[in-house]
N, C-alpha and C positions, 0 to 999 in steps of 0.2 A: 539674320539678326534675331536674336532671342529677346525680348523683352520679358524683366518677372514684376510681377505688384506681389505687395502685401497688403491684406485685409479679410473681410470678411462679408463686404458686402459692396460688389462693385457697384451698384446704383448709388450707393452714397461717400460723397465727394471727400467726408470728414474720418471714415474708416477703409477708403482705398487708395493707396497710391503706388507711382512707380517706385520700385529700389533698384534698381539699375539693368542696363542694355548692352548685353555681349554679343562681339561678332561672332558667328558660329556656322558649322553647315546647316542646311536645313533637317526638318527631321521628317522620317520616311512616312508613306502612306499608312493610315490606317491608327494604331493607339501606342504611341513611340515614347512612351513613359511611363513611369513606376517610382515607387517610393522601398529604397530601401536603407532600411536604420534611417538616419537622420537624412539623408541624402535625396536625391531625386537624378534616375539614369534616364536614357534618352538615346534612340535609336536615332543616328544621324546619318546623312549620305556619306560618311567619312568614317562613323564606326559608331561604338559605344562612348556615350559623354556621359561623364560627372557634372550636372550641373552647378554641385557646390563650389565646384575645380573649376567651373567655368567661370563663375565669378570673380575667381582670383586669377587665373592662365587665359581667358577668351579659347582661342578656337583650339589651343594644345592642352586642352581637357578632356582626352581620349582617355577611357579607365583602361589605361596599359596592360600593365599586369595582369588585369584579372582576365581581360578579352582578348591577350596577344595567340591564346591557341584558336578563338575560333575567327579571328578579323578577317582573315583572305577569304576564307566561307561566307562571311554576313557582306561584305563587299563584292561579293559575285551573286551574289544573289540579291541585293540592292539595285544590280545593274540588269537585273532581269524583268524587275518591277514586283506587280504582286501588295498585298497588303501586308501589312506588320503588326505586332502585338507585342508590348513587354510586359509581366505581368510577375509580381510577388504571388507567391502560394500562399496561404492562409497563415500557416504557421511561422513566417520567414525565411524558411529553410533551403526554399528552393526561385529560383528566378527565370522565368519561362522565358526565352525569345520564340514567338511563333512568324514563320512565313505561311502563308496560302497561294498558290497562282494555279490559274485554271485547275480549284479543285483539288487540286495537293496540299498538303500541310507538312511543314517540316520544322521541329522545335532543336532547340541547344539550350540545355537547364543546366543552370550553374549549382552548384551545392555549396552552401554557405560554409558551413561547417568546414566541409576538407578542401576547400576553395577550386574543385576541378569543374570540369563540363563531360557531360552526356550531350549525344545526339537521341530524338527521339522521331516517330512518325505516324504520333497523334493524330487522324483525318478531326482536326480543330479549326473549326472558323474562329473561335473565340473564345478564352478563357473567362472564367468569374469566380468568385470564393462565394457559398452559400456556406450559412452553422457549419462552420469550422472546417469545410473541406473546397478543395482543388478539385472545378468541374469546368467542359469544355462542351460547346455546343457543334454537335457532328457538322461538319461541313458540309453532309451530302443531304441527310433529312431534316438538321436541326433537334434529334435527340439529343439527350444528355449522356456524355461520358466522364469518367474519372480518372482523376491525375492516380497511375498504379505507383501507392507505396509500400515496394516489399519488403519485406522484415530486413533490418542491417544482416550483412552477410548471405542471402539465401540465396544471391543472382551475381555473377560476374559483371562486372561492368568496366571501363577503359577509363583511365583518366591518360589527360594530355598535359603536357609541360613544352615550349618553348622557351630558350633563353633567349634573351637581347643577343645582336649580334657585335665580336668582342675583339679587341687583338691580344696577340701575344710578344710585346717588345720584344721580349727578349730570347725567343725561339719562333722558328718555322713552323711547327704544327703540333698537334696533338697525335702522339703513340696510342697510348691506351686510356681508355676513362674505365670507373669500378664502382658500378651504384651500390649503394647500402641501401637497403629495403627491407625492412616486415611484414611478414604475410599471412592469411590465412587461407588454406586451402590451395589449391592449381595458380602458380602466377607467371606471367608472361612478360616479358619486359624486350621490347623494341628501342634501340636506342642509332642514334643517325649523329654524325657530326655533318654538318651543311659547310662549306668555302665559300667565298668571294662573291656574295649573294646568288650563288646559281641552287635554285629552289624547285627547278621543273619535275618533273614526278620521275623522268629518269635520272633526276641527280638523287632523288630520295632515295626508289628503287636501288638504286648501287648503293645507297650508305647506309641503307638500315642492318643492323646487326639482331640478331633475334636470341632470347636466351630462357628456356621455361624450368621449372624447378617444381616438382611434384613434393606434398609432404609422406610422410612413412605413413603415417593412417587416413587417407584420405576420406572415409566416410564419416569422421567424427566431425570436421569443419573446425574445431577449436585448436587444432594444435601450431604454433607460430612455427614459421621457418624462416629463413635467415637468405639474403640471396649477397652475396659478396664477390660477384662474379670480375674478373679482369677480364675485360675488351680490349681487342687490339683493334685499333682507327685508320692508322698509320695516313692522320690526314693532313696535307701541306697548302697554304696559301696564308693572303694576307689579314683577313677577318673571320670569323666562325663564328658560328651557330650550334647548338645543342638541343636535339628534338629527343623527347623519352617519349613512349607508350605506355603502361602501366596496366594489364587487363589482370584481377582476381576479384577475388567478393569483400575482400579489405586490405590495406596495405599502407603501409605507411614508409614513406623516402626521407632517411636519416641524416645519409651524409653522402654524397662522391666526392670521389679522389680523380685526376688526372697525372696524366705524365707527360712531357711536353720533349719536342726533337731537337 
């Protein structure tokens, strides 16, 4: 059960009261909340909640979209135990989930801006924002570390994409799909059509397609290139799934096309 007040001063009776009581999971060990934009998230035994969403939805106030690439990760590691952290960066930009168990730390920072997730492994007990920057206290001595921000462009990094899973009335499967993508620099593109919810790592294994694309000067970093590539899928059943990888140092996904059996 979620209870929220509004006020400012819970000792007194004339500026505190309840605004209302939604059913919900409970929420995980450790600091299972953060404010982002107008909003307030929350690490639950069930996923990421919106509690704005919760006010209106109750307990189907999962932030979908934004957390469907990392849910099966935070739900397996929810059932391991351990402590939690969510935490805005200083500037907005970035939204830390931290775990710790025996001594390990492992983060999944959402990027506000291009709306994907990084995995990180931060040795963080705890995050804070001091004058204007993203700092973490070592898990092992208790020194200070800092959230690394490296200049846009200078590091490859992966972003992840899940789609909901979809039918196709009116054909049996998916031939080929064609991602349209902009890039800079070395880019990688992993792309998986999933069936019939069979999601096990050897169903992935078999369905990932892989496709890399080099530009003509690779040491300048500025020059775009274009990935328009057709994949053949040739995948048949009654529901699907759409899983992308995305690994360069920027990239932007414009449009895909499919072709259906």
């Amino acid at each position: 059960m979620m209870v929220l007040y509004e006020g400012l001063d819970p000792g007194d009776a004339g500026d505190w009261r309840q605004v209302s009581r939604v059913k919900a999971a409970p929420p995980v060990p450790g600091r299972p909340l953060t404010q982002v934009g107008s909003d307030l998230w929350m690490i639950s035994t069930s996923g990421l909640v919106s509690v704005t969403d919760a006010l209106r939805r109750g307990v189907s106030a999962l932030v979908g979209e934004v957390s469907r690439p990392i849910s099966d990760a935070i739900l397996k590691h929810v059932q391991k135990g351990g402590e939690w952290q969510l935490h805005t960066a200083a500037d907005g930009s970035q939204i830390i989930i931290n775990h710790s168990l025996q001594g390990v730390a492992q983060q999944w920072i959402y990027h506000v801006e291009s709306g994907s997730w990084a995995t990180a492994d931060y040795p963080a007990a705890c995050w804070h924002n001091l004058r204007g920057k993203t700092e973490f206290t070592h898990i092992e001595d208790g020194r200070l570390g800092q959230l690394d921000r490296a200049a846009l462009g200078s590091e490859e990094i992966t972003a992840l994409w899940h789609s909901s899973w979809f039918r196709l009335p009116t054909a049996q499967g998916l031939a080929t799909v064609t991602p349209h993508i902009l890039a800079k620099g070395p880019l990688t593109v992993r792309l998986a059509v999933l069936t019939d919810h069979d999601t096990t790592q050897v169903d992935l294994d078999e369905a990932w397609q892989t496709v890399t694309l080099q530009p003509d000067n690779p040491g300048d970093g500025a020059e775009v290139i274009a990935l328009n590539e057709l994949i053949a899928m040739d995948a048949v059943g009654s529901v699907f799934q759409l899983r992308m990888e995305v690994t360069a140092r920027w990239a932007e996904i414009v449009g895909m096309d499919v072709t259906l059996q």
